[in-house]
N, C-alpha and C positions, 0 to 999 in steps of 0.2 A: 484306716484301722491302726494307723499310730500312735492315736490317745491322748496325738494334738487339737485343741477345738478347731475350728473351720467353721468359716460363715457360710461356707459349700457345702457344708457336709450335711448329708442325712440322715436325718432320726431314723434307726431301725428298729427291729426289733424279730428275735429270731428266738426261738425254741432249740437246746439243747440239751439232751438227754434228761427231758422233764422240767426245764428250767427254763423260764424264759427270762434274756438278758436283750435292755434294752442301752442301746448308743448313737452315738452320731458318726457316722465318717462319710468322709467326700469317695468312699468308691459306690459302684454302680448297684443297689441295693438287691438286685438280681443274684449279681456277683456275692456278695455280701451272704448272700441266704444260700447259696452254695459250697460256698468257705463252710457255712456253719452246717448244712446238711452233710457235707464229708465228716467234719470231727461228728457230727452224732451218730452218724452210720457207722463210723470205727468203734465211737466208745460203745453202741452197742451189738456190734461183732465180737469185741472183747468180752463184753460180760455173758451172749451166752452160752461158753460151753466152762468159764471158770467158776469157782468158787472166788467172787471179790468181796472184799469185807466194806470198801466203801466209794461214795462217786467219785474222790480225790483220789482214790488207787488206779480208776477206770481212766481218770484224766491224764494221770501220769503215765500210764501205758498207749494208751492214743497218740499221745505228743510225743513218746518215742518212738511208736510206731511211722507216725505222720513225717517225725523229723529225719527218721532213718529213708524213708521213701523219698523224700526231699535230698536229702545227702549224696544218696545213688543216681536219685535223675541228675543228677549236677553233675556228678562223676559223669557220666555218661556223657552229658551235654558239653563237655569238657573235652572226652576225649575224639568225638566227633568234631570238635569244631579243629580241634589239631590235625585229623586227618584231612577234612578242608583246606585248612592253608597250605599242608602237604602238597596235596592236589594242586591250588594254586598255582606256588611254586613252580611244580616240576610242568606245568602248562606254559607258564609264562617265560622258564629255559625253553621250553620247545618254540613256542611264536618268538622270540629272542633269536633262537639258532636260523632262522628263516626256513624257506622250502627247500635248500641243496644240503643244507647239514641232518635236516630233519628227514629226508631221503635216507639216506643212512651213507 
């Protein structure tokens, strides 16, 4: 879905919020139709409890929304993986220290 051709890549074609957009990429067309059923399920979460004046407003609020839920899984994914190597760490001074130090 990078917008590079590929001789891999699959013709799709997916429905988003009324619209059907047709492309090629080399991901798994599965995949692909999930990508695109999430943004039409947000952009139509958002439209209905507002007044939107157009589907470029709905777009834009979806992608913020999308990009902010992306943002935070990241953070998160981020700051779990720090606690990991924490963990790590403070595992590998213990097998380091052997069994008479790690006795206490």
């Amino acid at each position: 879905m990078n917008g590079i051709p590929d001789s891999r890549a699959n013709a799709i074609t997916v429905r988003i919020y009324g619209t059907e957009y047709s492309f090629r990429s080399p991901q798994d067309p599965d995949y692909v139709k999930t990508v695109a059923d999430t943004v039409d399920q947000e952009m139509r979460r958002l439209s209905e409890n507002r007044v939107v004046k157009s589907t470029l407003e709905v777009s834009v609020l979806a992608s913020m929304h999308l990009a902010d839920e992306l943002l935070q899984t990241r953070k998160k994914l981020h700051e779990v993986l720090q606690r990991v190597d924490q963990t790590t760490e403070a595992m590998a001074k213990i097998l380091d220290a052997g069994p008479s130090e790690a006795a206490g």
